[in-house]
Every structure is written in C-alpha cells, then in structure tokens.
mmCIF entry with sequence, helices, sheets and N, C-alpha, C, O atoms, coordinates in Angstrom:
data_MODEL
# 
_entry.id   MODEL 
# 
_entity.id                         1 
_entity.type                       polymer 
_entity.pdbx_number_of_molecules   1 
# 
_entity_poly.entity_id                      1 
_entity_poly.type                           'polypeptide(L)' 
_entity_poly.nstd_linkage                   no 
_entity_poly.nstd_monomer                   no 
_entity_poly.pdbx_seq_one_letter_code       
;(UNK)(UNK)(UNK)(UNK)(UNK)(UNK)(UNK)(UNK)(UNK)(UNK)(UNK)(UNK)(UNK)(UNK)(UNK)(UNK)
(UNK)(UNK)(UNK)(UNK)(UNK)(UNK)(UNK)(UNK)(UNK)(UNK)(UNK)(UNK)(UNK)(UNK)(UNK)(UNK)
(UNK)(UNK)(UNK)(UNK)(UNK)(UNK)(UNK)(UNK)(UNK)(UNK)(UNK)(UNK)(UNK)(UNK)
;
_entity_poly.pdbx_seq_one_letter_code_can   XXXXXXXXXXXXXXXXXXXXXXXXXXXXXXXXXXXXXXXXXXXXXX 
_entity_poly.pdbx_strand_id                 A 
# 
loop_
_entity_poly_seq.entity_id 
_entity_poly_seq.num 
_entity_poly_seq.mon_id 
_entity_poly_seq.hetero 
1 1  UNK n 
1 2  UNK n 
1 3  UNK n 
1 4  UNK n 
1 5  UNK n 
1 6  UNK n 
1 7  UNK n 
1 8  UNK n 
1 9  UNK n 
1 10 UNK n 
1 11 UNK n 
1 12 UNK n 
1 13 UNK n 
1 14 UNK n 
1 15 UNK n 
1 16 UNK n 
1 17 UNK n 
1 18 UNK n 
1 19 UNK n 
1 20 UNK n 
1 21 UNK n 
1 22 UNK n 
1 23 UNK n 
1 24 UNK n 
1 25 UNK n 
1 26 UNK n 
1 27 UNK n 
1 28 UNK n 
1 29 UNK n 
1 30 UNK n 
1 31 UNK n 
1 32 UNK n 
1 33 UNK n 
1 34 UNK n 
1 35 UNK n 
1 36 UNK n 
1 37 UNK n 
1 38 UNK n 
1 39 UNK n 
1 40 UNK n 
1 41 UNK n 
1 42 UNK n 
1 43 UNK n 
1 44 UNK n 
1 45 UNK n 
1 46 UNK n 
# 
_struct_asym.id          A 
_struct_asym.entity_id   1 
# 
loop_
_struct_sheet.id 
_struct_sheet.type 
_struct_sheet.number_strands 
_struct_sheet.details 
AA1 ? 2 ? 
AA2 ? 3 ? 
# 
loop_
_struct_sheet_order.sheet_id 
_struct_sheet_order.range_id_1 
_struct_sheet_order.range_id_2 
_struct_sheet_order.offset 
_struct_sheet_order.sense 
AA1 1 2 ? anti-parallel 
AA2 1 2 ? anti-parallel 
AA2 2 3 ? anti-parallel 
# 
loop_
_struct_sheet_range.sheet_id 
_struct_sheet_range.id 
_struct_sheet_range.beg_label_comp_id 
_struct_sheet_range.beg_label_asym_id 
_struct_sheet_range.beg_label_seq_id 
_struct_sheet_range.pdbx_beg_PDB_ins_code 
_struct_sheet_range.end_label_comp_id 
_struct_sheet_range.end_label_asym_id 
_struct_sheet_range.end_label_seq_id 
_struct_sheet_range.pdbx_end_PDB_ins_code 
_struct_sheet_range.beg_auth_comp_id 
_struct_sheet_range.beg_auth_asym_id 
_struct_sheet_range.beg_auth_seq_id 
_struct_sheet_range.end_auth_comp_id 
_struct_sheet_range.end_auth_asym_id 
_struct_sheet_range.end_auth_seq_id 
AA1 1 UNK A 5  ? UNK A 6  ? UNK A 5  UNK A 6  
AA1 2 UNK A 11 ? UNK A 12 ? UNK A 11 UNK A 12 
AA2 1 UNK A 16 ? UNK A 19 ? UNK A 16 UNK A 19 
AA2 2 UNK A 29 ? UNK A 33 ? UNK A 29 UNK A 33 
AA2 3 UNK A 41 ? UNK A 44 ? UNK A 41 UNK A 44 
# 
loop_
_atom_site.group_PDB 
_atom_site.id 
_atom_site.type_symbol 
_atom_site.label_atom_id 
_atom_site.label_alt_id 
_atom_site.label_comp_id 
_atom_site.label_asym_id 
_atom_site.label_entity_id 
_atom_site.label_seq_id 
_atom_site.pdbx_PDB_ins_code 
_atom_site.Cartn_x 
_atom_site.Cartn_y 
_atom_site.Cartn_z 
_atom_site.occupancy 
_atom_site.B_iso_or_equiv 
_atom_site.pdbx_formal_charge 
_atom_site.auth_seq_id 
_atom_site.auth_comp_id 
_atom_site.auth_asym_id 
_atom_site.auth_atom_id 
_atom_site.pdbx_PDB_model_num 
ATOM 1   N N  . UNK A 1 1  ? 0.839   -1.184 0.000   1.00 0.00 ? 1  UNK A N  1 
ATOM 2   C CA . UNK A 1 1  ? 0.000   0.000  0.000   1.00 0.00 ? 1  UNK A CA 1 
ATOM 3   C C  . UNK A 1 1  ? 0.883   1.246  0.000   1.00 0.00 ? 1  UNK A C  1 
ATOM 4   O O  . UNK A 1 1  ? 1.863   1.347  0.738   1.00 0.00 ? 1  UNK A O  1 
ATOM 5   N N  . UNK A 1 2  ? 0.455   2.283  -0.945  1.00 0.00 ? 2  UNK A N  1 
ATOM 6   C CA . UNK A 1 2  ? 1.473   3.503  -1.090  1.00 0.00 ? 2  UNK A CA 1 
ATOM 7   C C  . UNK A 1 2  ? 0.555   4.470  -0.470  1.00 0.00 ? 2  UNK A C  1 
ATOM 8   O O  . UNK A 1 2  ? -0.562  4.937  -0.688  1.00 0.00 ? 2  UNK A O  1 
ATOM 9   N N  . UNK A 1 3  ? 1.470   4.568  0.369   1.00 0.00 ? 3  UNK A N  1 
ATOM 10  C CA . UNK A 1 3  ? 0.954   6.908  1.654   1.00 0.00 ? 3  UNK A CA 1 
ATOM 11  C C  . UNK A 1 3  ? 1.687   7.350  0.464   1.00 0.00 ? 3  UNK A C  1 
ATOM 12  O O  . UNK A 1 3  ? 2.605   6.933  -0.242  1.00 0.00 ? 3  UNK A O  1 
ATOM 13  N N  . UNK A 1 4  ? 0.815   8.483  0.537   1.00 0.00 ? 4  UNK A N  1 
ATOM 14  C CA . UNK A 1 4  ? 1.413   9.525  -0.100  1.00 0.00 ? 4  UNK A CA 1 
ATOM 15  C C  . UNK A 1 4  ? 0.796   10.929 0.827   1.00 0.00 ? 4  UNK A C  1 
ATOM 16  O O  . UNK A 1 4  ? -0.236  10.486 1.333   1.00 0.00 ? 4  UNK A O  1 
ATOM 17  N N  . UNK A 1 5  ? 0.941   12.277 1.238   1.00 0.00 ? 5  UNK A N  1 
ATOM 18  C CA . UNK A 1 5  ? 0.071   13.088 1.436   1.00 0.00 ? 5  UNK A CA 1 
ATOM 19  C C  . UNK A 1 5  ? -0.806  14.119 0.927   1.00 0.00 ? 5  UNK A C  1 
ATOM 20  O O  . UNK A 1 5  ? -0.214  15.114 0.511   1.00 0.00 ? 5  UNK A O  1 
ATOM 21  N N  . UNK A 1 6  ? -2.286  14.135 0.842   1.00 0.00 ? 6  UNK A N  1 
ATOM 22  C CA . UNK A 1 6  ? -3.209  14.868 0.258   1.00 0.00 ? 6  UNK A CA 1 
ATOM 23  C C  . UNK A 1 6  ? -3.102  16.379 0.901   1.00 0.00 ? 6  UNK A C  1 
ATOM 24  O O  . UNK A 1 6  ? -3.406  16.554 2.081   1.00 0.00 ? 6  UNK A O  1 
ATOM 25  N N  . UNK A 1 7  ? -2.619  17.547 0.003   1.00 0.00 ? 7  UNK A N  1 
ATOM 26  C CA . UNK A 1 7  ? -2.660  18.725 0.181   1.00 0.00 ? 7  UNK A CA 1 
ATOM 27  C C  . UNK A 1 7  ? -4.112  19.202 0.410   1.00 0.00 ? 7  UNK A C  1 
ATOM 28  O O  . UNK A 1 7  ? -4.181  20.103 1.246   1.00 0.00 ? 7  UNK A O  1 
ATOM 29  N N  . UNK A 1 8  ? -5.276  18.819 -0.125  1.00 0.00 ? 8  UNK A N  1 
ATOM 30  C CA . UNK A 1 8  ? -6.457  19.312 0.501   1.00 0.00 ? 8  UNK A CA 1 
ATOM 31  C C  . UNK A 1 8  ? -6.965  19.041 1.746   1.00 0.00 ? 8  UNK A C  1 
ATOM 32  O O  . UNK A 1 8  ? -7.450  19.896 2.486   1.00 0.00 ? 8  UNK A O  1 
ATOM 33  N N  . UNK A 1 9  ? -6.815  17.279 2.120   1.00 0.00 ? 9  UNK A N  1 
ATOM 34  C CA . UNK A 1 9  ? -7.423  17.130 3.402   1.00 0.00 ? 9  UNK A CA 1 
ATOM 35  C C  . UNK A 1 9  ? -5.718  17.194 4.396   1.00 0.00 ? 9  UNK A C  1 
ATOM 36  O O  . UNK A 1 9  ? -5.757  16.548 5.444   1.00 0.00 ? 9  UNK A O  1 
ATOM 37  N N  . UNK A 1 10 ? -4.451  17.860 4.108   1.00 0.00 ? 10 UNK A N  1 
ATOM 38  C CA . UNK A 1 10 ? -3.333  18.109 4.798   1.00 0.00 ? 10 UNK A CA 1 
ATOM 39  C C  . UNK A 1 10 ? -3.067  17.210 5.903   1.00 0.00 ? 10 UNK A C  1 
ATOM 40  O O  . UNK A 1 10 ? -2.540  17.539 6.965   1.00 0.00 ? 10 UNK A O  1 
ATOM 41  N N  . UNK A 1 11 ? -3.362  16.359 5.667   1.00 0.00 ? 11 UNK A N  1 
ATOM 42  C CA . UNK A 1 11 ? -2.759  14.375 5.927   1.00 0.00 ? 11 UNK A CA 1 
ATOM 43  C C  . UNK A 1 11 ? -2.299  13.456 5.033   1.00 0.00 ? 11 UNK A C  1 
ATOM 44  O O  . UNK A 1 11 ? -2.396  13.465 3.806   1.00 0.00 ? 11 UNK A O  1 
ATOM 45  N N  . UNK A 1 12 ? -1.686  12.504 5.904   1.00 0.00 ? 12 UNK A N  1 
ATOM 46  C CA . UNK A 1 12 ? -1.453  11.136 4.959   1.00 0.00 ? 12 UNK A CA 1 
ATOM 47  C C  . UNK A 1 12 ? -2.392  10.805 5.197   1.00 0.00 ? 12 UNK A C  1 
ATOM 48  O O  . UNK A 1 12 ? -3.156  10.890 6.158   1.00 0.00 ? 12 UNK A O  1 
ATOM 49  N N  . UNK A 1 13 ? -2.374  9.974  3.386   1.00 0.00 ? 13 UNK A N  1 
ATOM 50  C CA . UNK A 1 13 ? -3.575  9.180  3.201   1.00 0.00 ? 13 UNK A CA 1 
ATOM 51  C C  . UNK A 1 13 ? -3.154  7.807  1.733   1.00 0.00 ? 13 UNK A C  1 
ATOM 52  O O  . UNK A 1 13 ? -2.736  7.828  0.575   1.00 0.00 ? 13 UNK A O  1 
ATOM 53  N N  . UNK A 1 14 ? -3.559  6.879  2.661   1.00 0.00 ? 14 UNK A N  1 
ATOM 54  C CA . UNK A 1 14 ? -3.137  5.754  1.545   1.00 0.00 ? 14 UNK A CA 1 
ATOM 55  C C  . UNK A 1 14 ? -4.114  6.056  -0.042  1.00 0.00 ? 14 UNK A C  1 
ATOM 56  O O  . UNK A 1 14 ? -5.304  6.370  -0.063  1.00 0.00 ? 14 UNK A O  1 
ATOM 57  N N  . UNK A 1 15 ? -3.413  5.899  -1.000  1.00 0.00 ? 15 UNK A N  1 
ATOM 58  C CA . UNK A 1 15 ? -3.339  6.062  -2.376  1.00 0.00 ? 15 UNK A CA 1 
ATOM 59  C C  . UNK A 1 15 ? -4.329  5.257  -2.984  1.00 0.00 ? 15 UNK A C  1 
ATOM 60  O O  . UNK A 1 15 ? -4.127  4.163  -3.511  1.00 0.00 ? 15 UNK A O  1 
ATOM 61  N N  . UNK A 1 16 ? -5.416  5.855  -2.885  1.00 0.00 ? 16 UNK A N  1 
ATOM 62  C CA . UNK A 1 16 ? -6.087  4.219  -3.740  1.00 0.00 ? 16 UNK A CA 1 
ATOM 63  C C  . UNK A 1 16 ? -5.848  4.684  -5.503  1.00 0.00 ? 16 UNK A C  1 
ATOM 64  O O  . UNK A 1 16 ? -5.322  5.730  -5.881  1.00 0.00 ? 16 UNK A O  1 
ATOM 65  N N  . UNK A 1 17 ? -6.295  3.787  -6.222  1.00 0.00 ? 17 UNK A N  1 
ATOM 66  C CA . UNK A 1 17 ? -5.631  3.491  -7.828  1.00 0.00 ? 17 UNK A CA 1 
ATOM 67  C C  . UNK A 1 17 ? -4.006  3.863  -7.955  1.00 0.00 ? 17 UNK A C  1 
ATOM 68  O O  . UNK A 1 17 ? -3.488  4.372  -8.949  1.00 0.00 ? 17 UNK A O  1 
ATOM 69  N N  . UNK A 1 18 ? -3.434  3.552  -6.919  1.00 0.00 ? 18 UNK A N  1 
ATOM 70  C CA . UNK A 1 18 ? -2.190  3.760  -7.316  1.00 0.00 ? 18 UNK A CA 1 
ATOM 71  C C  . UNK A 1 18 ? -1.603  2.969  -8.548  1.00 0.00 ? 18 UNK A C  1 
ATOM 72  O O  . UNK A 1 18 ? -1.812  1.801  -8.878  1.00 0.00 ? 18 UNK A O  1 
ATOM 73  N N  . UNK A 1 19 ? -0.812  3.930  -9.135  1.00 0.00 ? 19 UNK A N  1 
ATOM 74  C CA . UNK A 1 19 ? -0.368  3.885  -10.492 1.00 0.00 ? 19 UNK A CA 1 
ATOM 75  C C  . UNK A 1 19 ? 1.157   4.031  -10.104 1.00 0.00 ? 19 UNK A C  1 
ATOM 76  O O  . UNK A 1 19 ? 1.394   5.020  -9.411  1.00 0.00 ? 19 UNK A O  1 
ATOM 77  N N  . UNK A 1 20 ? 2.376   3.120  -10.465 1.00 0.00 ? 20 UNK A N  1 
ATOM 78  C CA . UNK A 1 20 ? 2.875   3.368  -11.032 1.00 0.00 ? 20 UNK A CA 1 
ATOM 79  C C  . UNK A 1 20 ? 3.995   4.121  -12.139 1.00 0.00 ? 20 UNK A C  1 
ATOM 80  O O  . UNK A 1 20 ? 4.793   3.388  -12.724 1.00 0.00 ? 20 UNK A O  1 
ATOM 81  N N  . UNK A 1 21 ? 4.005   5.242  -12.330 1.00 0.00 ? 21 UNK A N  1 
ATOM 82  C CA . UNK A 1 21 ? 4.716   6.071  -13.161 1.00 0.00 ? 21 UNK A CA 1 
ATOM 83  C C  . UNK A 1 21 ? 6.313   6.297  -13.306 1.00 0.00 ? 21 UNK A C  1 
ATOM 84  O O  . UNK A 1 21 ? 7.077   6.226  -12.343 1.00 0.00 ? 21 UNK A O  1 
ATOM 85  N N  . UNK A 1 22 ? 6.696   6.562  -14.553 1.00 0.00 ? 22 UNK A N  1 
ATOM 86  C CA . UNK A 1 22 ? 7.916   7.306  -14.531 1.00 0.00 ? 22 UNK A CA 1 
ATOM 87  C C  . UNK A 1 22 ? 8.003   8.873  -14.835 1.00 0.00 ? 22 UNK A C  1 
ATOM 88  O O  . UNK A 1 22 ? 7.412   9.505  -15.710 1.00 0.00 ? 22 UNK A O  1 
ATOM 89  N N  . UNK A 1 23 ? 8.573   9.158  -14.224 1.00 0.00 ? 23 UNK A N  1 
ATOM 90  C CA . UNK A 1 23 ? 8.401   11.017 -15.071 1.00 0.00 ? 23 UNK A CA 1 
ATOM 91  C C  . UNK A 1 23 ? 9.451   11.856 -15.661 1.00 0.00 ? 23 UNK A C  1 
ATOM 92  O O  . UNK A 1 23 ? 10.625  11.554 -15.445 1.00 0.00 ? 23 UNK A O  1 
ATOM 93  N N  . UNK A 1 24 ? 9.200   12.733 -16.282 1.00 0.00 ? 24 UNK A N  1 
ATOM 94  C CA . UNK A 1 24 ? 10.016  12.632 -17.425 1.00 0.00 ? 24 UNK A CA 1 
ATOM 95  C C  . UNK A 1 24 ? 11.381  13.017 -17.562 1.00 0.00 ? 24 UNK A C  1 
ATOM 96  O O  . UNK A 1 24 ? 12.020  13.195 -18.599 1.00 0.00 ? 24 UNK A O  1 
ATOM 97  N N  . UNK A 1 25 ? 11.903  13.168 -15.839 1.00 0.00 ? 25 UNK A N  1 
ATOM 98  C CA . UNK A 1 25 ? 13.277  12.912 -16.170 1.00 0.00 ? 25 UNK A CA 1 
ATOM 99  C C  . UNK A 1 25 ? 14.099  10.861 -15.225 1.00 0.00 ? 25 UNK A C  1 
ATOM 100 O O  . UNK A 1 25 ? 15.224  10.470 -14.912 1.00 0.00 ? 25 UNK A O  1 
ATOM 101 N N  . UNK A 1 26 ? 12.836  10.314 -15.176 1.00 0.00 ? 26 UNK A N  1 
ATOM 102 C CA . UNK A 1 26 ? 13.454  9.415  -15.065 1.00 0.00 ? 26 UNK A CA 1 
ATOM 103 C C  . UNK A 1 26 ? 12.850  8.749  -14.070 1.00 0.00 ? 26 UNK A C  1 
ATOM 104 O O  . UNK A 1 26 ? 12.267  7.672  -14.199 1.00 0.00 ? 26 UNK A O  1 
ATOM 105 N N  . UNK A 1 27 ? 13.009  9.526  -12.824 1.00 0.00 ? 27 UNK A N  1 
ATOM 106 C CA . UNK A 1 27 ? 12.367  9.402  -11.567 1.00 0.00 ? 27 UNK A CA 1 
ATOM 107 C C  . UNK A 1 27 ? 11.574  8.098  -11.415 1.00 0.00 ? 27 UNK A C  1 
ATOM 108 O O  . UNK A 1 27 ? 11.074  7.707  -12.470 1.00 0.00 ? 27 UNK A O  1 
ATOM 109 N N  . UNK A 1 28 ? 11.454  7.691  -10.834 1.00 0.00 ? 28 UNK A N  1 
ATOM 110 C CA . UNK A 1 28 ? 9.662   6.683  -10.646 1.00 0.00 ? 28 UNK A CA 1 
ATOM 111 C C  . UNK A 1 28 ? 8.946   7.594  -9.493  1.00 0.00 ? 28 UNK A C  1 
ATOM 112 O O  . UNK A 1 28 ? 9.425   8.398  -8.694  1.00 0.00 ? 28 UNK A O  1 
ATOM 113 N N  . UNK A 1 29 ? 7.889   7.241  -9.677  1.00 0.00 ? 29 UNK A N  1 
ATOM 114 C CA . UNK A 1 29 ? 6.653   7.962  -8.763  1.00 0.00 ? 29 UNK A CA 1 
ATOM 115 C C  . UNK A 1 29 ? 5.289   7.214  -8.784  1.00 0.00 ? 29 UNK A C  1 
ATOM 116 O O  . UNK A 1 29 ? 5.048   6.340  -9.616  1.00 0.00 ? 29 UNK A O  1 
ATOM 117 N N  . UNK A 1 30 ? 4.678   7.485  -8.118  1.00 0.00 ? 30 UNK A N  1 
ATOM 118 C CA . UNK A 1 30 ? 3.304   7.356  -7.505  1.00 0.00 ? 30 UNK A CA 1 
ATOM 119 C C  . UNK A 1 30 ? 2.069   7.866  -7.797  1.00 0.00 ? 30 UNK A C  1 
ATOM 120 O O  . UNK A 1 30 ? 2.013   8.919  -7.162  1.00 0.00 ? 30 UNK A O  1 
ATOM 121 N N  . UNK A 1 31 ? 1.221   7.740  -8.297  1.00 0.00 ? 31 UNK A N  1 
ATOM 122 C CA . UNK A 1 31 ? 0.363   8.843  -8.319  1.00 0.00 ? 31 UNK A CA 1 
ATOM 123 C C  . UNK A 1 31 ? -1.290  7.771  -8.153  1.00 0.00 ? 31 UNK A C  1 
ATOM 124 O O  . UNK A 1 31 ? -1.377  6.590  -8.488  1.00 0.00 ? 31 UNK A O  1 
ATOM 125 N N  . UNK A 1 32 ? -2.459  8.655  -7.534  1.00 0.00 ? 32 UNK A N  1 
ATOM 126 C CA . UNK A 1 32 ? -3.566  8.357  -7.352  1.00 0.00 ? 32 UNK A CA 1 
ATOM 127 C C  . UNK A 1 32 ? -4.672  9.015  -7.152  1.00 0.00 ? 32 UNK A C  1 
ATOM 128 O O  . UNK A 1 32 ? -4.717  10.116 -7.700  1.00 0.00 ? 32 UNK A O  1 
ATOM 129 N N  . UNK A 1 33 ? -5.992  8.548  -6.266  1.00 0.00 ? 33 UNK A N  1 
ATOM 130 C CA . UNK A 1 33 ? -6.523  9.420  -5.477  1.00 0.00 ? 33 UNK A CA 1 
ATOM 131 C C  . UNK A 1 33 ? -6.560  9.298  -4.326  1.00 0.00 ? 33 UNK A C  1 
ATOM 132 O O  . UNK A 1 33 ? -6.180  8.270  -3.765  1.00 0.00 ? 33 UNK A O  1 
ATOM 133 N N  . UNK A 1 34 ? -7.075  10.430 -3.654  1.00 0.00 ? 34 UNK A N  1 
ATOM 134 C CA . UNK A 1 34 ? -7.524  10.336 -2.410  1.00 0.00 ? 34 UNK A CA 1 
ATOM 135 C C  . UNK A 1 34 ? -8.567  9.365  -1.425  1.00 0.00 ? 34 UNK A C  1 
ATOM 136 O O  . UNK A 1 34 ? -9.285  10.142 -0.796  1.00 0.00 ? 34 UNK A O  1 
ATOM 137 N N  . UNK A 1 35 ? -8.758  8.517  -1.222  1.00 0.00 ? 35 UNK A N  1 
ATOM 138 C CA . UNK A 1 35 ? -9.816  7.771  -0.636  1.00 0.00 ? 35 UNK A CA 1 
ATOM 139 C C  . UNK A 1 35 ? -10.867 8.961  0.107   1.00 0.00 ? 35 UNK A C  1 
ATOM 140 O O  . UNK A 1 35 ? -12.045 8.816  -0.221  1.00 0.00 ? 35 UNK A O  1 
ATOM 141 N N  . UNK A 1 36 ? -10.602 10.043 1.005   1.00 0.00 ? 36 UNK A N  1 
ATOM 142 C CA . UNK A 1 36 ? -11.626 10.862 1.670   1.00 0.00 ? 36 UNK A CA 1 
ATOM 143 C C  . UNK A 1 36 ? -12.170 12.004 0.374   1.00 0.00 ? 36 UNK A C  1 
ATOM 144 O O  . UNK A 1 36 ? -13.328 12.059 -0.039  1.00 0.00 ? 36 UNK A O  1 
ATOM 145 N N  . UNK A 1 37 ? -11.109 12.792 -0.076  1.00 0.00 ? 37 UNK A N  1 
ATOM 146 C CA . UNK A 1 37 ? -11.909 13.947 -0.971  1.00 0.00 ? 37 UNK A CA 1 
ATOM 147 C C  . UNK A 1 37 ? -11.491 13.591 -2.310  1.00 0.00 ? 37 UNK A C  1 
ATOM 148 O O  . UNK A 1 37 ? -11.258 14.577 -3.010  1.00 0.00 ? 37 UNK A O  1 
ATOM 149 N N  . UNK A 1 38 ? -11.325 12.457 -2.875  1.00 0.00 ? 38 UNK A N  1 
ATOM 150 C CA . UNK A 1 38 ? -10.946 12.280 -4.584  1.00 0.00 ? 38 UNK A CA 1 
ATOM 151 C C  . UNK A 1 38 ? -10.118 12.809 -5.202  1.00 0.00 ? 38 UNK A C  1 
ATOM 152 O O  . UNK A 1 38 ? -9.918  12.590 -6.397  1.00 0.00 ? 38 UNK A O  1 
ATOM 153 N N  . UNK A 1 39 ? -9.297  13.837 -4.293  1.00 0.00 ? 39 UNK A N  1 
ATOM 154 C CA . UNK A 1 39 ? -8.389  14.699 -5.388  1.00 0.00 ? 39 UNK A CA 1 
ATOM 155 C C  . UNK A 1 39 ? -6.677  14.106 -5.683  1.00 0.00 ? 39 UNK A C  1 
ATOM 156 O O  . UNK A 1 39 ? -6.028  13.538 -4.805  1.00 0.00 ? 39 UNK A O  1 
ATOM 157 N N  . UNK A 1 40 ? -6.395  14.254 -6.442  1.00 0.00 ? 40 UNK A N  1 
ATOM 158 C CA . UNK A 1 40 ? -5.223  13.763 -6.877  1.00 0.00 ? 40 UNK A CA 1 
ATOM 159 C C  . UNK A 1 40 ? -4.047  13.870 -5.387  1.00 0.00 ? 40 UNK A C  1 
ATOM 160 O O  . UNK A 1 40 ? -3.730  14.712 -4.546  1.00 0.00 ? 40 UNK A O  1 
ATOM 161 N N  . UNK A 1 41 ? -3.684  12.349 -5.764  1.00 0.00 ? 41 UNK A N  1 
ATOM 162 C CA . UNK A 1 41 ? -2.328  12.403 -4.804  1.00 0.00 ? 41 UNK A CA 1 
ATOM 163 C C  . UNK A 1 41 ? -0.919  11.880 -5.723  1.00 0.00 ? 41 UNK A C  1 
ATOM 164 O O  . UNK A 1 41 ? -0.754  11.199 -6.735  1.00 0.00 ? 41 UNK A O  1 
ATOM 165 N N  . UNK A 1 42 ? -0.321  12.370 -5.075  1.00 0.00 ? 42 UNK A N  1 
ATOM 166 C CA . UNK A 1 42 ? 1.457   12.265 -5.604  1.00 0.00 ? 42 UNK A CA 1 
ATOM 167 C C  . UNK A 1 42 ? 2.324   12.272 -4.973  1.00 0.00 ? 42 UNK A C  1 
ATOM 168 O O  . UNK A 1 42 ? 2.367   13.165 -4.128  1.00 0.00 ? 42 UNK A O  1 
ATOM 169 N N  . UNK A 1 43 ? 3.503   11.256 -5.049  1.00 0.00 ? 43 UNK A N  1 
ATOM 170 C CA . UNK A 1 43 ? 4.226   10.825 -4.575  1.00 0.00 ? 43 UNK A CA 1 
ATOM 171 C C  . UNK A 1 43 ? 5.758   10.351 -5.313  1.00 0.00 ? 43 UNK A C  1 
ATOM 172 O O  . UNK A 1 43 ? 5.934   9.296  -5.922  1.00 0.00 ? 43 UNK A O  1 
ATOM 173 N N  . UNK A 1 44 ? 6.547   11.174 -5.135  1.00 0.00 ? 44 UNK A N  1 
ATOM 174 C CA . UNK A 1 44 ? 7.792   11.215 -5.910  1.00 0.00 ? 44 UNK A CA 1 
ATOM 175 C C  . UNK A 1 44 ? 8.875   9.776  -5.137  1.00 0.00 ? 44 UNK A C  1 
ATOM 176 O O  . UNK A 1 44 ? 9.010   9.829  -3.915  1.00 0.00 ? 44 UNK A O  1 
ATOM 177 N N  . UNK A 1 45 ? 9.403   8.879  -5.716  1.00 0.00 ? 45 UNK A N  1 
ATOM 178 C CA . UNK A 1 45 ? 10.577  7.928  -5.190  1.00 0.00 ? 45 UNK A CA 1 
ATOM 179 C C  . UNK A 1 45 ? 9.870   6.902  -4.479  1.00 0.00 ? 45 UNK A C  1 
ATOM 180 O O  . UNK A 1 45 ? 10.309  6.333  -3.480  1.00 0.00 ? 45 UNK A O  1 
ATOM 181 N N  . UNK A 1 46 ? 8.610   6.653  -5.101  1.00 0.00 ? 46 UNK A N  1 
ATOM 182 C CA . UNK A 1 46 ? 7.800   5.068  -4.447  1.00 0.00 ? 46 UNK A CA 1 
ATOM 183 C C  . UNK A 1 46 ? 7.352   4.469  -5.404  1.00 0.00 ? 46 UNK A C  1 
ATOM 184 O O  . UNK A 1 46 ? 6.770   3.396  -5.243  1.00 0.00 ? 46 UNK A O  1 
# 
C-alpha cells in the first residue's frame, strides 16, 4: 500500500488506484486518489 500526502485534506492518506509512473526525467513515482476527498495524490521515489 502507497501513503502519499493529500494537500487538501493536509494528511497522509493511503493512495487508492495507485499507479505506477515514470516522469520525465526518469524518476519513478506514484500517483492516485484520495480515498476521503478524490483529489489527486502524488508521490515522488515510491
């Protein structure tokens, strides 16, 4: 399970649809939503 923290509800909050990603200088990352308010979460080096 990937935490990442949601800037709207300003907690951690586990990632649901976590994805995966690379970005575009290489990096790997994280990205999803929020389980409480839906809004995008992100997470750089998971």
């Amino acid at each position: 399970m990937a935490e990442g923290y949601c800037v709207k509800d300003k907690k951690k909050v586990v990632i649901q649809n976590a994805e995966r990603i690379t970005m575009k200088n290489g990096k790997p990352a994280t990205q999803g939503t929020c389980p409480d308010c839906g809004g995008k979460v992100f997470r750089i080096g998971a």
